[in-house]
C-alpha positions as CSV (number, residue, x, y, z in Angstrom):
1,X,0.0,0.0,0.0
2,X,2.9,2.4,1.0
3,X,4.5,2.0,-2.4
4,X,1.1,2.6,-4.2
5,X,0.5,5.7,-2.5
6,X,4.3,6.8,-3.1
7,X,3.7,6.3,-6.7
8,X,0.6,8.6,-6.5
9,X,2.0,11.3,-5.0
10,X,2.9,14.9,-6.9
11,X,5.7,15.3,-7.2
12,X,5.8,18.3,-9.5
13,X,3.5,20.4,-10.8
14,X,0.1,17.5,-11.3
15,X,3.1,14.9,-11.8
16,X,3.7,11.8,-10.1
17,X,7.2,10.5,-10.3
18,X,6.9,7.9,-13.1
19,X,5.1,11.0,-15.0
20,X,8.1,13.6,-14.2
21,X,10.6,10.9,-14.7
22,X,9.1,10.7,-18.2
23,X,9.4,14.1,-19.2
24,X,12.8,13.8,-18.7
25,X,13.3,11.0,-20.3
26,X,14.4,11.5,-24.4
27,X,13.9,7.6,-24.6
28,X,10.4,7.8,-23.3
29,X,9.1,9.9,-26.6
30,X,12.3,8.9,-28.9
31,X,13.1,5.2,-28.8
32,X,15.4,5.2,-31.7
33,X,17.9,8.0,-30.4
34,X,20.7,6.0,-31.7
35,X,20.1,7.0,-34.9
36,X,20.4,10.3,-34.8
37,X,23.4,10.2,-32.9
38,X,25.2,8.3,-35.8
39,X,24.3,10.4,-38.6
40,X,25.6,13.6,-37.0
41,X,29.0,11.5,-36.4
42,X,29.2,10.9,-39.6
43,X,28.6,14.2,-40.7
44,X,30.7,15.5,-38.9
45,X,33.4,13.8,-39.7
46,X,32.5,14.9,-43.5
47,X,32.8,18.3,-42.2
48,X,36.1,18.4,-40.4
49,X,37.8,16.5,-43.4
50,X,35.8,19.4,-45.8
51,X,36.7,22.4,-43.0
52,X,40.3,21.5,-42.1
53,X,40.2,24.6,-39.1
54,X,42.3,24.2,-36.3
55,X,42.0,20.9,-33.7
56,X,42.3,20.2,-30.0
57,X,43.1,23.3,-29.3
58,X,43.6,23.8,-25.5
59,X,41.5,26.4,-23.5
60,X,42.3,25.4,-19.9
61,X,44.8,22.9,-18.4
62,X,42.7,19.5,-18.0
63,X,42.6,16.9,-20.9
64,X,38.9,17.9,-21.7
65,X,39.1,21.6,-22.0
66,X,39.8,21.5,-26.2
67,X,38.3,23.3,-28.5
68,X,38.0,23.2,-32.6
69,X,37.5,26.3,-35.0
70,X,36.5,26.5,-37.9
71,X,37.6,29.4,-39.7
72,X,35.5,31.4,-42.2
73,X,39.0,33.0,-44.0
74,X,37.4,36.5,-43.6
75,X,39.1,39.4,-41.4
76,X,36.7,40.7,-38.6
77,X,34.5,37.4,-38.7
78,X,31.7,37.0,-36.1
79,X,32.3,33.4,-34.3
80,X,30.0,31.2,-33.3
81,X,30.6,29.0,-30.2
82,X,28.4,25.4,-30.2
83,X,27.6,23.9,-26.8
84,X,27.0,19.9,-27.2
85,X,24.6,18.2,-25.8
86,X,24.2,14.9,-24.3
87,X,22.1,15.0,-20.7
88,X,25.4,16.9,-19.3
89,X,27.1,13.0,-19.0
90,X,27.6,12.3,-22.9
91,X,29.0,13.9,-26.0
92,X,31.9,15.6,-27.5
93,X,32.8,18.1,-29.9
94,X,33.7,16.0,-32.3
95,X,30.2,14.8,-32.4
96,X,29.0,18.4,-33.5
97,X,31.4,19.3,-36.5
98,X,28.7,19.4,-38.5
99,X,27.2,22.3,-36.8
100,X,30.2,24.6,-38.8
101,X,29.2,23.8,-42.4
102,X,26.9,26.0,-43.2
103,X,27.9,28.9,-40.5
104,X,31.4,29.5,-42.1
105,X,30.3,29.4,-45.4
106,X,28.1,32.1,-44.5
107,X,31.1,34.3,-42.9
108,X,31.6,33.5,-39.8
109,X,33.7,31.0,-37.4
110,X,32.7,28.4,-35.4
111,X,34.0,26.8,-32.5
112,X,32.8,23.6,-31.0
113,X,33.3,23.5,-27.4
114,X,34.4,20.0,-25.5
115,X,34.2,20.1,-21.3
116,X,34.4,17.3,-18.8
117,X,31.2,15.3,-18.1
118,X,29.6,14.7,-15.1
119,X,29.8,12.5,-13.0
120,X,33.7,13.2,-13.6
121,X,32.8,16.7,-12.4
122,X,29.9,18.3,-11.3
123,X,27.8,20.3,-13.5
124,X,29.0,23.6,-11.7
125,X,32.4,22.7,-12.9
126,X,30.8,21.9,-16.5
127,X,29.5,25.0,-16.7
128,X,32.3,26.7,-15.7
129,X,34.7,25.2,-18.0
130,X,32.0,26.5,-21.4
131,X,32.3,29.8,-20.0
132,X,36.3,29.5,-19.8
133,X,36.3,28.8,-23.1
134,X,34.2,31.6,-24.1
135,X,36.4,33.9,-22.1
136,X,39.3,31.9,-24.5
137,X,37.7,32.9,-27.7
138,X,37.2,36.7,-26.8
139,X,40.6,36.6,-25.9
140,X,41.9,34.8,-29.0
141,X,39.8,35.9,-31.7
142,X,42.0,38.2,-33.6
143,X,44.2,35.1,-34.5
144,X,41.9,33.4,-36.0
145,X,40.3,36.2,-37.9
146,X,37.8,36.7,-35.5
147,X,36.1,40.4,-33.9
148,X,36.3,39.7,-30.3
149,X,32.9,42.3,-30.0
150,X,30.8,39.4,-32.1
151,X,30.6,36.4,-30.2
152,X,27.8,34.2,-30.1
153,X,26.8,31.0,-28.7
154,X,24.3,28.1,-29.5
155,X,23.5,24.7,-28.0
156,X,21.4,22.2,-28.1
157,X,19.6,19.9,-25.2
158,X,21.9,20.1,-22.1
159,X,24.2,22.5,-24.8
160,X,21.1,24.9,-24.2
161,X,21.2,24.8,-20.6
162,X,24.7,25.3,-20.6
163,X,24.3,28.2,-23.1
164,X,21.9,29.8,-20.8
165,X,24.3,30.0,-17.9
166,X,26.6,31.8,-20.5
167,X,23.7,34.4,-20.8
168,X,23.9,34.8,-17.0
169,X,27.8,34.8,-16.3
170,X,29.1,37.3,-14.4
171,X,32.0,37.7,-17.3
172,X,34.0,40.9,-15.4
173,X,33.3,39.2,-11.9
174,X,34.4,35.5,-12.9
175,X,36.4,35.6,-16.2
176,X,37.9,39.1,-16.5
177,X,36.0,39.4,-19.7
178,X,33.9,42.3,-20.4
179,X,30.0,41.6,-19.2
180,X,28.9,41.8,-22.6
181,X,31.3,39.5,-24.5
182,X,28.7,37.7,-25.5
183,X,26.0,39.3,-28.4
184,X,23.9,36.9,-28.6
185,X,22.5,33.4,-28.0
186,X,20.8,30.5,-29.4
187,X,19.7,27.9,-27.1
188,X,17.6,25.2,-28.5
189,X,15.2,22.4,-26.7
190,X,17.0,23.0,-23.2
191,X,16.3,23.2,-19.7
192,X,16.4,27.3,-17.8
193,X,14.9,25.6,-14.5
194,X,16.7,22.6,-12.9
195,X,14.1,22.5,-10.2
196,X,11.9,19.6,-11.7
197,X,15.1,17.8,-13.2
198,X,16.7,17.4,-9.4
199,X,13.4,16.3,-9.0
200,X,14.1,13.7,-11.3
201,X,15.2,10.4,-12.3
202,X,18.7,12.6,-14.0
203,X,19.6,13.6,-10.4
204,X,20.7,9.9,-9.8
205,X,24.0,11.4,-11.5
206,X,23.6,14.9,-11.3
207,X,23.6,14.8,-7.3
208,X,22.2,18.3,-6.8
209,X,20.9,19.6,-3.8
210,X,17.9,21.7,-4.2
211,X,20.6,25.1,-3.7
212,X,22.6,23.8,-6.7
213,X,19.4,23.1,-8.9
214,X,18.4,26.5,-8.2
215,X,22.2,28.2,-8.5
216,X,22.3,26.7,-12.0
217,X,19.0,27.5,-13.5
218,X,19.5,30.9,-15.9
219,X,16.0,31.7,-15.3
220,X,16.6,32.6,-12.0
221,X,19.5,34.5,-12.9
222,X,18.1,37.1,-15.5
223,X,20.9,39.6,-16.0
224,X,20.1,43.6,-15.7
225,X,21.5,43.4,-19.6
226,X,20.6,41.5,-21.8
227,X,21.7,40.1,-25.3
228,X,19.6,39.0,-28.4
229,X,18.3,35.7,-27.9
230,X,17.0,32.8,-30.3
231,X,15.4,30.3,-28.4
232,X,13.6,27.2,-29.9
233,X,11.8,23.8,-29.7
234,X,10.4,21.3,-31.4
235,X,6.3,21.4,-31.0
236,X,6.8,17.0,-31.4
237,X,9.2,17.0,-28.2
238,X,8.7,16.4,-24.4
239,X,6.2,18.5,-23.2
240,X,8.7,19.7,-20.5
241,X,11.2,20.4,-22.9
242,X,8.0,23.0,-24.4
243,X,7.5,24.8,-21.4
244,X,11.2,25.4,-20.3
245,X,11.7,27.2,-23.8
246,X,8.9,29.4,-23.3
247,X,9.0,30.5,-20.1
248,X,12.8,31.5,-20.3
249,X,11.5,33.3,-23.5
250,X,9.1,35.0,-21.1
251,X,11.2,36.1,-19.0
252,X,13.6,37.2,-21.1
253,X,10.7,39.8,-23.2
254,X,9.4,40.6,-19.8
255,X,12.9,42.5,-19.2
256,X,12.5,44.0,-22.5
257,X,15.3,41.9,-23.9
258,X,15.7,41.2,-27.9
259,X,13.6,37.6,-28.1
260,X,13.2,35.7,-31.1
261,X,11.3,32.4,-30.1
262,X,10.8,29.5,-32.9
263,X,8.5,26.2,-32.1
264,X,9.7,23.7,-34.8
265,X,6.2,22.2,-36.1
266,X,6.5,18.1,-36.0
267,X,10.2,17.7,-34.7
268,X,11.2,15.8,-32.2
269,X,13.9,16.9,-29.7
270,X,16.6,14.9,-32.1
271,X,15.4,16.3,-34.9
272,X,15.5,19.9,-33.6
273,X,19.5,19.3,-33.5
274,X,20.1,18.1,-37.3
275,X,18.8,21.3,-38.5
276,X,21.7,22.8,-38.1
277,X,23.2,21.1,-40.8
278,X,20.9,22.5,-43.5
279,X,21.1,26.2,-44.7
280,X,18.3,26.8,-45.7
281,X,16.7,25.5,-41.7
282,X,14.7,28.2,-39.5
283,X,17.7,27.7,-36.9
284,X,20.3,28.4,-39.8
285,X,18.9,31.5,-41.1
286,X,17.5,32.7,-37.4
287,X,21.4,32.7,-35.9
288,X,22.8,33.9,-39.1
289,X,20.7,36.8,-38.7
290,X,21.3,37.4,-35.3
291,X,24.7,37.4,-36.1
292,X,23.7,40.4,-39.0
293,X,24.9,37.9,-41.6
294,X,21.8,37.3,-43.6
């Protein structure tokens, strides 16, 4: 009876357990995920043999902190800096290659980000390391052809929490960047409130207290500033995964903040990711012209 009645209880808001578990869950909606995960490792290995750009570079002294760019060839370049996804405990940036195709042959750079995974670190640190290679980018640019005044940054899944916390970094505080190194951001079918996902099933690994979950949600850390944002989903994903994007988009209008918010009609939260590799995709030509290059 005890165990009945624990698997009635709310947990979160009208959800029982199994039901938030669920939400959380890719594999619940998305049973094939493999498949997706193969073609964009194979396209990006067609990328990064088509690209060339410069490999493994280091931003920070562990063996994860690496970064790739690919470089457009053009002086004064905007860059664009991909966050991978992968529930914050999978991926790498050689995963995401394919992200660059289309970006640099548009004009601009773009840098694909690798960071420890938890549990090898906790997501703090995760976070932590993307913003130090940000702070690496602004302060490298110029070698690579890049402005250091137009950074962006995009992710994708966990990449779109993680690119959220970039839109909430204290840059001048923590990095010795300026606060508004970053122009702009494109986070796409992420998570802005940890709240429910401690709550969840993924806290097994993430091991976050309730003060971390909040510490790491960027919609509790709306900055007095505030950059462009694209912000997207797919309307055939997790309905979770729905709500997270539009309330950060919320909150970020209700500040008066540039917003540009996209639901994807019939994509699931896999497919949201692959269009980045066409040019002629909503997420393509919505970051290009963010970045004033379409």
């Amino acid at each position: 009876m005890a165990d009945i009645e624990a698997a009635d209880r709310i947990v979160y808001r009208g959800m029982t357990q199994a039901e938030l578990d669920d939400q959380y869950n890719q594999h619940s909606l998305v049973p094939n995920s493999g498949v997706y995960k193969q073609k964009k490792i194979a396209e990006s290995a067609r990328v990064r043999e088509k690209l060339g750009g410069l490999r493994d570079v280091a931003y920070g002294p562990s063996r994860h902190e690496l970064l790739d760019v690919f470089t457009s060839g053009k002086a004064g370049a905007p860059t664009l800096i991909f966050i991978h996804g992968g529930a914050w405990k999978a991926g790498h940036k050689d995963e995401v290659s394919f992200v660059a195709e289309h970006f640099v042959a548009a004009g601009a750079n773009c840098v694909a980000v690798n960071f420890a995974l938890v549990p090898e670190v906790r997501l703090a640190e995760q976070v932590r390391q993307a913003a130090a290679a940000i702070a690496w980018v602004w302060r490298n640019a110029a070698s690579f052809g890049g402005d250091p005044e137009k950074l962006y940054v995009t992710g994708h899944s966990s990449g779109g929490h993680v690119t959220g916390m970039m839109m909430v970094t204290r840059w001048q505080e923590e990095f010795s960047v300026p606060d508004r190194v970053l122009k702009g951001a494109a986070p796409f079918s992420g998570m802005f409130d940890l709240e429910p996902v401690q709550l969840s099933w993924r806290n097994s690994y993430l091991k976050m207290d309730r003060d971390e979950a909040l510490t790491l949600s960027p919609i509790r850390r709306i900055p007095d500033h505030g950059m462009k944002l694209v912000i997207g989903y797919g309307e055939g994903e997790l309905a979770e995964f729905q709500r997270q994007s539009r309330e950060f988009a919320a909150a970020w209008c209700a500040r008066g903040y540039p917003c540009n918010e996209l639901a994807l009609p019939g994509l699931n939260h896999f497919e949201v990711q692959q269009l980045y590799g066409r040019s002629d995709s909503v997420i393509t030509k919505a970051i290009l012209a963010m970045m004033e290059l379409a």
